[in-house]
C-alpha positions in Angstrom: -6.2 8.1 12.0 -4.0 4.8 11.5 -1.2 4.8 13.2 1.4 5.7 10.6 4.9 7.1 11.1 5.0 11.1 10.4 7.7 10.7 7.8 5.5 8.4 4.9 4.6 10.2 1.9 3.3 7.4 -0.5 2.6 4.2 -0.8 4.0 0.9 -3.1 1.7 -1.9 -4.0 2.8 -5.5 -4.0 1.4 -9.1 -4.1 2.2 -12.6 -4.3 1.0 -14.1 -7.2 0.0 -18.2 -7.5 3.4 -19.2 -8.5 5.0 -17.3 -5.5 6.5 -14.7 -7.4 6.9 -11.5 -6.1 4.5 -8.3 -8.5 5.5 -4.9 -7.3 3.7 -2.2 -8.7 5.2 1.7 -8.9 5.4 3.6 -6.1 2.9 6.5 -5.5 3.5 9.6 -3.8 1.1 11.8 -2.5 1.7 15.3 -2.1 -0.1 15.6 1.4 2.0 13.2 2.4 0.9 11.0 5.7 -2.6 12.6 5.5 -3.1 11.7 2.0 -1.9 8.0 3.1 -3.6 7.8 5.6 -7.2 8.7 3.6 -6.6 6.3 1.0 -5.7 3.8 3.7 -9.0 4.0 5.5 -11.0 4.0 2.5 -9.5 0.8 1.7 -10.3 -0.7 5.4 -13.8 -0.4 3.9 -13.5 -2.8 1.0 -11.5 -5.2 3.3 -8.4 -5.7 5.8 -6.1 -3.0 6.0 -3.3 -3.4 9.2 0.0 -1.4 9.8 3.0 -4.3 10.6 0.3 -6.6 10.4 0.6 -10.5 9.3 1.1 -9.9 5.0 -0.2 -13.0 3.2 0.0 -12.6 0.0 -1.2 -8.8 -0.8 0.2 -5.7 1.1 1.9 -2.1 0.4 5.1 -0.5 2.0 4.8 3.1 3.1 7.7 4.7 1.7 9.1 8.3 3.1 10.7 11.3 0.9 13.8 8.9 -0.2 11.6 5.9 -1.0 12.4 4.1 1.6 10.4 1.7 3.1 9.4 2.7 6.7 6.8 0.5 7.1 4.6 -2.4 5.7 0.5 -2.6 5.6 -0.6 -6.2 5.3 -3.8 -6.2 2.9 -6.3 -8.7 1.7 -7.6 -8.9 -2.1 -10.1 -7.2 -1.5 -8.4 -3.6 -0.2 -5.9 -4.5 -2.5 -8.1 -4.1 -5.7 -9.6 -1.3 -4.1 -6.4 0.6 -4.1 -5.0 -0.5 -7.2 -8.4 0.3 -9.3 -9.8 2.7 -7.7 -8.0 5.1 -4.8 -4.4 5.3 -6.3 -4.3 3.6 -9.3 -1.0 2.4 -10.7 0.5 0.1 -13.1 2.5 -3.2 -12.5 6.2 -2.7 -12.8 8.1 -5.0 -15.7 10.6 -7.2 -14.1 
C-alpha cells in the first residue's frame, strides 16, 4: 500500500501545460475511499512515476478528503498521468 493519509477519498488531476498555465481537471471521488485511491494509484506506478510529497514537475494530483480538501499532493510523470486521466479515472478538464 502507498503511504496515504486515512482520511483521502478521491483524487484531482492537474498539469502544467507549455505556457506555464495551470489545467485542473474535476475532482474524483471514490466511494472506497483510501483503498480505491490507493488501487488506482499503483496501477498508475505501472505506466510511470507515481510519489506521495514527491518533487511535482509539471504533472501531479492532490488527494483530497470528504470536504475536498487537499491533504496531500502525488507528483506524477506524463506517462501515469495519461494513464489516470484515460484510462483508471477518467475525467474532463475543468473551463477556467
Amino acid at each position: 500500500m502507498l503511504n496515504l493519509p486515512e482520511n483521502v477519498v478521491g483524487l484531482r488531476l492537474a498539469r502544467i501545460d507549455r505556457r506555464g498555465d495551470l489545467i485542473l481537471c474535476e475532482a474524483m471521488r471514490f466511494d472506497k475511499g483510501r483503498d480505491a485511491v490507493d488501487t488506482v494509484l499503483r496501477r498508475a506506478r505501472i505506466s510511470g512515476r507515481v510519489e506521495i510529497e514527491g518533487q511535482i514537475a509539471d504533472h501531479f494530483a492532490d488527494a483530497i478528503d470528504d470536504d475536498g480538501d487537499i491533504v496531500v499532493s502525488v507528483a506524477l510523470d506524463a506517462k501515469s498521468y495519461r494513464a489516470l486521466k484515460t484510462k483508471w479515472m477518467r475525467c474532463k478538464v475543468e473551463k477556467p
